[in-house]
DSSP file (Angstrom, degrees, kcal/mol; ACC not computed):
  #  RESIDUE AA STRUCTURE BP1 BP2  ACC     N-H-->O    O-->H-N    N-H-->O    O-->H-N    TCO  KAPPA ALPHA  PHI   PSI    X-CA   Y-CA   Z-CA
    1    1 A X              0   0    0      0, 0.0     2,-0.5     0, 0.0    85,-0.1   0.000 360.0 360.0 360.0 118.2  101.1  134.1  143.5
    2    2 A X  E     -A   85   0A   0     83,-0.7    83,-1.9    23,-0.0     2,-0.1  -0.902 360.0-141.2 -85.2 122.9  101.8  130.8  141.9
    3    3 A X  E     +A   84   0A   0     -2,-0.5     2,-0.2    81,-0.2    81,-0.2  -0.502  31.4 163.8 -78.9 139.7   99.3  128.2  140.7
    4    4 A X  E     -A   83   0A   0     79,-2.4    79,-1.1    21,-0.2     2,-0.3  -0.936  26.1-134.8-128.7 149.7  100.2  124.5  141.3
    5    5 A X  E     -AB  82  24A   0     19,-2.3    19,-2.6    77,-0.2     2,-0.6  -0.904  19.4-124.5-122.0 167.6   98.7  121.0  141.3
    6    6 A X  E     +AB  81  23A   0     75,-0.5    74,-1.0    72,-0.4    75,-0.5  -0.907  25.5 179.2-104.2 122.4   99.1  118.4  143.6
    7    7 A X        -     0   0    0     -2,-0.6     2,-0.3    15,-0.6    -1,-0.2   0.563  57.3 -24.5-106.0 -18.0  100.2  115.3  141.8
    8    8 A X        -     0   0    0     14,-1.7     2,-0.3    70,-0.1    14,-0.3  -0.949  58.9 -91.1-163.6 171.6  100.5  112.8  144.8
    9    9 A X        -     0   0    0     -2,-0.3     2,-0.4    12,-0.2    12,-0.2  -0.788  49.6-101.9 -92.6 170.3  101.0  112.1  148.2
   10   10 A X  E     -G   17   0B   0     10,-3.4     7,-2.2     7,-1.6     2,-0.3  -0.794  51.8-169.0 -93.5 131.0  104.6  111.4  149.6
   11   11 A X  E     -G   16   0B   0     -2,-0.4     5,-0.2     5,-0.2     2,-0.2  -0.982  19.4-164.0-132.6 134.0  104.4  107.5  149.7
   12   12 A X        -     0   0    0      3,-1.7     5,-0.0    -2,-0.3     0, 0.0  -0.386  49.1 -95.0-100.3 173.0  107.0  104.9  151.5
   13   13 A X  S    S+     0   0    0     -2,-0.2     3,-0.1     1,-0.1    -2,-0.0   0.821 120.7  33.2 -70.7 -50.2  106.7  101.2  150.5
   14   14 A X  S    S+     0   0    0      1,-0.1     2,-0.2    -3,-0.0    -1,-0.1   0.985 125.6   7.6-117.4 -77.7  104.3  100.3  153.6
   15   15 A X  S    S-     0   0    0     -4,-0.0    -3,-1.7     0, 0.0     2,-0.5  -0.553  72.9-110.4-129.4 168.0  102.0  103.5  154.4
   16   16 A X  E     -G   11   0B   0     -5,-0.2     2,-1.3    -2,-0.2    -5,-0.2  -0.819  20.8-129.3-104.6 129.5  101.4  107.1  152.7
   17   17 A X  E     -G   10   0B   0     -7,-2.2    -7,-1.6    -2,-0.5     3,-0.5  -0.732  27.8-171.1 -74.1  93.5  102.8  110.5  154.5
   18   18 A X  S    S+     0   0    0     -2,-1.3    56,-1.9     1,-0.3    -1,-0.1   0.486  78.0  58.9 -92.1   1.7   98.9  111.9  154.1
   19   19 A X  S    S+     0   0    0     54,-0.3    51,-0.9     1,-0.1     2,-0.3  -0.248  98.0  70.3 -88.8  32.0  100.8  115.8  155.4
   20   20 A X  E     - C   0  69A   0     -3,-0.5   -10,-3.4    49,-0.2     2,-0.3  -0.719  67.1-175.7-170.7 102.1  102.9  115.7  152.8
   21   21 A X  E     - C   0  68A   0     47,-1.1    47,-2.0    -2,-0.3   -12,-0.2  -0.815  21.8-141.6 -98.4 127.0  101.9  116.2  149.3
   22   22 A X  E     + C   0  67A   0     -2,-0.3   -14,-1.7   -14,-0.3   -15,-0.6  -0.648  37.3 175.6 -76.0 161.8  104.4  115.9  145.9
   23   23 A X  E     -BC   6  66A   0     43,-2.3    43,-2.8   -17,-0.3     2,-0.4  -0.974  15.2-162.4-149.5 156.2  103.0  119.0  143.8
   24   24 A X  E     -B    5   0A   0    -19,-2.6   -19,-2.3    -2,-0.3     2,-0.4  -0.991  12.3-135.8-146.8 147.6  104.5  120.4  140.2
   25   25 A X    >   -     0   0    0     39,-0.5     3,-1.7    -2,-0.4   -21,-0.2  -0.965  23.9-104.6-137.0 147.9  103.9  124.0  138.2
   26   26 A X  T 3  S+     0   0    0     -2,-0.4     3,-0.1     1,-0.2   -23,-0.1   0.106 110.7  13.5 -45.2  98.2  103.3  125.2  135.3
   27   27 A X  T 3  S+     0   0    0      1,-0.3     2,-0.6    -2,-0.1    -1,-0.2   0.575  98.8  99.1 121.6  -7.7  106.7  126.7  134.1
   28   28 A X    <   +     0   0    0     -3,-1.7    -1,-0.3     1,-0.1    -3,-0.3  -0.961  31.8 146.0-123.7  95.4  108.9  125.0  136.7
   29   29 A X        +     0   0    0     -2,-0.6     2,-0.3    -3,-0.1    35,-0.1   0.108  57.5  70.7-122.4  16.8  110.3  121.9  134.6
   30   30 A X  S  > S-     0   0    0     33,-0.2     4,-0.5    34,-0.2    33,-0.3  -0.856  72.5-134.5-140.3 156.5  114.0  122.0  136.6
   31   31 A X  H  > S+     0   0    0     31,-0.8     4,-2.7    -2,-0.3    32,-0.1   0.729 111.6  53.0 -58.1 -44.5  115.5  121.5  139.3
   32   32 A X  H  > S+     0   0    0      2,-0.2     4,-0.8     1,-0.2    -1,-0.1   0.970 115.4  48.9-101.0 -73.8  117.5  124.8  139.4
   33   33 A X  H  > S+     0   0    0      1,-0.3     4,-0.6     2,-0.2    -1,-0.2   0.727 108.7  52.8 -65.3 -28.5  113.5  126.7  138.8
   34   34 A X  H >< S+     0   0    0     -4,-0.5     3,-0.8     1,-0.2     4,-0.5   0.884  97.8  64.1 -89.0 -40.3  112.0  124.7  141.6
   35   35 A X  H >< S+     0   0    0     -4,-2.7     3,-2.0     1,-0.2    -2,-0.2   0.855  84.4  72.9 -25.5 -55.4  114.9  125.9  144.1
   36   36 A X  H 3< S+     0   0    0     -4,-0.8    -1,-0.2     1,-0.3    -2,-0.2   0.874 102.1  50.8 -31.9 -64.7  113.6  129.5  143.7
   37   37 A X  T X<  +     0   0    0     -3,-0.8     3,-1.2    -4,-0.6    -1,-0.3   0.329  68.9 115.7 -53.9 -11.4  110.5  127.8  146.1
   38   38 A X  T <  S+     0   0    0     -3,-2.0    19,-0.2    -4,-0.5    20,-0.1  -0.482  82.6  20.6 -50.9 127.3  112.0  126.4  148.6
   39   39 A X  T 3  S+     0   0    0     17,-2.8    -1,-0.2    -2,-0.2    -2,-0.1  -0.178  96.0 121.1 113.6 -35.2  110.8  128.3  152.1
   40   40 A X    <   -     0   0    0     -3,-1.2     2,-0.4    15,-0.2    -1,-0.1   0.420  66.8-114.0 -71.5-138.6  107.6  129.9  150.3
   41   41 A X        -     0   0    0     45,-0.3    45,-0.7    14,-0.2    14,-0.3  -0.978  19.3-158.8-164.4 116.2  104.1  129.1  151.7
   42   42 A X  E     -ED  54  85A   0     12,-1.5    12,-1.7    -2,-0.4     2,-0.4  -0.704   7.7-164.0-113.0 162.4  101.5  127.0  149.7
   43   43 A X  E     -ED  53  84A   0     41,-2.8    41,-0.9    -2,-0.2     2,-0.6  -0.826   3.9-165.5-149.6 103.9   97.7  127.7  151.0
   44   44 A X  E     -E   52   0A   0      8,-2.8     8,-2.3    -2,-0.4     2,-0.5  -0.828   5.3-160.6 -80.5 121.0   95.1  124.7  149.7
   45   45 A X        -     0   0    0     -2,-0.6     6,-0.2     6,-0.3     4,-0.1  -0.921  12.5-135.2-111.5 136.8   91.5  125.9  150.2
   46   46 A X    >>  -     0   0    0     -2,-0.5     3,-3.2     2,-0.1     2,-2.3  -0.343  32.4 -97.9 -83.2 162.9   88.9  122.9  150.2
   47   47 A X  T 34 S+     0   0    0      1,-0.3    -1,-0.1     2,-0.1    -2,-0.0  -0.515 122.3  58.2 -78.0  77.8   85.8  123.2  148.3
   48   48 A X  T 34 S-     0   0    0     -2,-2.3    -1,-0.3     2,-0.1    -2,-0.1  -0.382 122.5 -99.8-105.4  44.2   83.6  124.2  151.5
   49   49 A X  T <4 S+     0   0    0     -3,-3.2     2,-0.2    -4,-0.1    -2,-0.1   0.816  79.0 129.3  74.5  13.9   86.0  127.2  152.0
   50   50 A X     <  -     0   0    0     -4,-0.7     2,-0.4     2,-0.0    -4,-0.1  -0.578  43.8-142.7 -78.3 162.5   88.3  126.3  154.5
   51   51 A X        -     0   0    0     -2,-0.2     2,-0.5    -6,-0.2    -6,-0.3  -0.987   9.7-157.4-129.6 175.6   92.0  126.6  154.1
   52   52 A X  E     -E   44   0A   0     -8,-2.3    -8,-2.8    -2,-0.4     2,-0.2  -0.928  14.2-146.2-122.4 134.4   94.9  124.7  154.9
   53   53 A X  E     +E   43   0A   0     -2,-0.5    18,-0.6   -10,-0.2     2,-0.4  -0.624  23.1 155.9 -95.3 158.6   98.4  126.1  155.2
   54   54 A X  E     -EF  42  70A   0    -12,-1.7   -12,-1.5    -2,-0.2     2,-0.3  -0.953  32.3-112.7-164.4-167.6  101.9  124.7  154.4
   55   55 A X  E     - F   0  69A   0     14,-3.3    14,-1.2    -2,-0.4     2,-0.5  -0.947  24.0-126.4-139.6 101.7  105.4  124.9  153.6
   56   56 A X  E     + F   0  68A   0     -2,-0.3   -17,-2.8    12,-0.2    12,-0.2  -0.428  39.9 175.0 -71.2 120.4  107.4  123.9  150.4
   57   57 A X  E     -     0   0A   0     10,-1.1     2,-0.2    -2,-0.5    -1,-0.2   0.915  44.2 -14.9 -69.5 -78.5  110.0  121.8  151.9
   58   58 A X  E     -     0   0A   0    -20,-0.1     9,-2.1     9,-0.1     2,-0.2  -0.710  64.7-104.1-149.8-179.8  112.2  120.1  149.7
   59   59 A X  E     - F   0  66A   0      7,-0.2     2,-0.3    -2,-0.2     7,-0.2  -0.755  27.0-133.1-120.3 171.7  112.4  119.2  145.9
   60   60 A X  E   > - F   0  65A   0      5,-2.3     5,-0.7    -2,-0.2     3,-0.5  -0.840  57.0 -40.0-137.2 108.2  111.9  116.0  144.2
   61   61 A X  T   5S-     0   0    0     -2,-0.3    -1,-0.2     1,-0.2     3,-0.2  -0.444  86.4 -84.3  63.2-159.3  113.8  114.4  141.9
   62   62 A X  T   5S+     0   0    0     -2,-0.2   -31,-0.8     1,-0.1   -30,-0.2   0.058 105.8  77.8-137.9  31.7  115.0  116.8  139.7
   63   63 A X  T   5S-     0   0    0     -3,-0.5   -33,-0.2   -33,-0.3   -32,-0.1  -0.261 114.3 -78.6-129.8  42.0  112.7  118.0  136.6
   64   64 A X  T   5S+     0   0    0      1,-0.4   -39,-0.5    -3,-0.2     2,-0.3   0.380  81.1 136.3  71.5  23.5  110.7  120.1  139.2
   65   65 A X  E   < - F   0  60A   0     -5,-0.7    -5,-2.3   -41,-0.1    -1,-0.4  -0.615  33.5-166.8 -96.8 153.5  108.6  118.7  141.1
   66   66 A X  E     -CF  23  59A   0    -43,-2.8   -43,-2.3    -2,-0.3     2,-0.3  -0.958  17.0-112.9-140.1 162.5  108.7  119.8  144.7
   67   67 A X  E     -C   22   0A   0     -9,-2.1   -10,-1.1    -2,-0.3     2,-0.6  -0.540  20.1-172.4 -78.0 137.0  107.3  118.8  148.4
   68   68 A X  E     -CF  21  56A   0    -47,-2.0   -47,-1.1    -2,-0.3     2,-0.4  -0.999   9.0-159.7-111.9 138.4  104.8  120.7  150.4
   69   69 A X  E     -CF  20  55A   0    -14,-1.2   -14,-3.3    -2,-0.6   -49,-0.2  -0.979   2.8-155.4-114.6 151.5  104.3  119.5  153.8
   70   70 A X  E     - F   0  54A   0    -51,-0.9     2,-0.4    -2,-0.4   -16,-0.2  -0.522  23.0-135.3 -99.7 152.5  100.9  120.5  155.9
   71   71 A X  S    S+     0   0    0    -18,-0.6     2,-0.2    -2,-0.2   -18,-0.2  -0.791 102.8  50.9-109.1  92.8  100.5  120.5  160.0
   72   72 A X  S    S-     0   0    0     -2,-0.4     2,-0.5   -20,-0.1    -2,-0.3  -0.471  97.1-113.0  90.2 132.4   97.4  118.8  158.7
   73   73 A X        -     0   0    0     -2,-0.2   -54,-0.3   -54,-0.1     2,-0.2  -0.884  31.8-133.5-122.0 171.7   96.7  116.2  156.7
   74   74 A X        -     0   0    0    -56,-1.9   -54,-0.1    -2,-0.5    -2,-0.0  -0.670  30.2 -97.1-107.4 141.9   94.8  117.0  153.3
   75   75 A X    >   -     0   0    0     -2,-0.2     3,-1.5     1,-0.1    -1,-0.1  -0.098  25.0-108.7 -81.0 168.2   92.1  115.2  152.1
   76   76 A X  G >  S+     0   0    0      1,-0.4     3,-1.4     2,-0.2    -1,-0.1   0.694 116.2  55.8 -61.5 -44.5   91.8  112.2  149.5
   77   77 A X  G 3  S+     0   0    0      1,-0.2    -1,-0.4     3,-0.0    -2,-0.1   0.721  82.4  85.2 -90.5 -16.2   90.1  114.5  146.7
   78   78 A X  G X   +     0   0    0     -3,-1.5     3,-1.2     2,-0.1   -72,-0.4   0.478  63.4 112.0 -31.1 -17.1   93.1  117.2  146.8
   79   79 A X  T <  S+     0   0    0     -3,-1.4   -72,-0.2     1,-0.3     3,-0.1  -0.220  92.7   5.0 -64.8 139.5   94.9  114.6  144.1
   80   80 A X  T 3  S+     0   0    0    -74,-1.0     2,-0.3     1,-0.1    -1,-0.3   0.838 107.7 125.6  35.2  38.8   95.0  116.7  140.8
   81   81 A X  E <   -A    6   0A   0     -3,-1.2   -75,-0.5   -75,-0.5    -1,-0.1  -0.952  65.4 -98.9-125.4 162.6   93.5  119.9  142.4
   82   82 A X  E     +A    5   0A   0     -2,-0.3     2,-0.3   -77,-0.1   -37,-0.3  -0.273  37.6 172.0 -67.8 144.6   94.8  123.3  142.4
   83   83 A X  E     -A    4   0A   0    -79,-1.1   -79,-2.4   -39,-0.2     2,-0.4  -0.908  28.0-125.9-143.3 165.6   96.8  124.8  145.6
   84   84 A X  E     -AD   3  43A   0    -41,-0.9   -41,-2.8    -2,-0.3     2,-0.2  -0.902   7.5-140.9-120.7 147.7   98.6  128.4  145.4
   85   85 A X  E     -AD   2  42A   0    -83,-1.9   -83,-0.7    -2,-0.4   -43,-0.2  -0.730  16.1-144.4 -23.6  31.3  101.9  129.4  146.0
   86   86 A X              0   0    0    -45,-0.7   -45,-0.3    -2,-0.2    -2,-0.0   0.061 360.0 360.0-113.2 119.8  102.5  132.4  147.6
   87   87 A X              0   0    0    -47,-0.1    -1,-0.1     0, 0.0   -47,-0.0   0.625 360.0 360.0 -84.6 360.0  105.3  134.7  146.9
């Protein structure tokens, strides 16, 4: 299991993709390190104990930051909180 934070939402010039979170982790500064993730399974749980599942997608740019997308989308206070990584 890898710990991650969620740095953003994925945002176009007009409106924000609120299923689709950018997220970056600790130790994963590359491109080439974030690849390794592609396919895995990220699992956010909200502070009343829910969780939400997703899927690391794609990468972004290329000094490791990578996409998750959600069948969901995750709420406003998920910005700079923790989601796991599941190997």
């Amino acid at each position: 299991m890898m710990i991650a934070t969620v740095v953003d939402f994925r945002k176009t010039g007009r409106t924000g993709q609120y299923n689709q979170v950018l997220v970056v982790s600790r130790g994963v500064d590359s491109g080439q390190l974030a690849c390794r993730l592609l396919g895995k399974r990220a699992v956010y749980t909200t502070p009343s104990g829910n969780t939400m599942k997703g899927k690391v997608t794609s990468l972004h740019g290329k000094n490791g930051l990578f996409r998750v997308r959600f069948a969901k989308g995750l709420p406003g206070n998920a910005i700079r909180k923790r989601i796991e990584i599941l190997e």
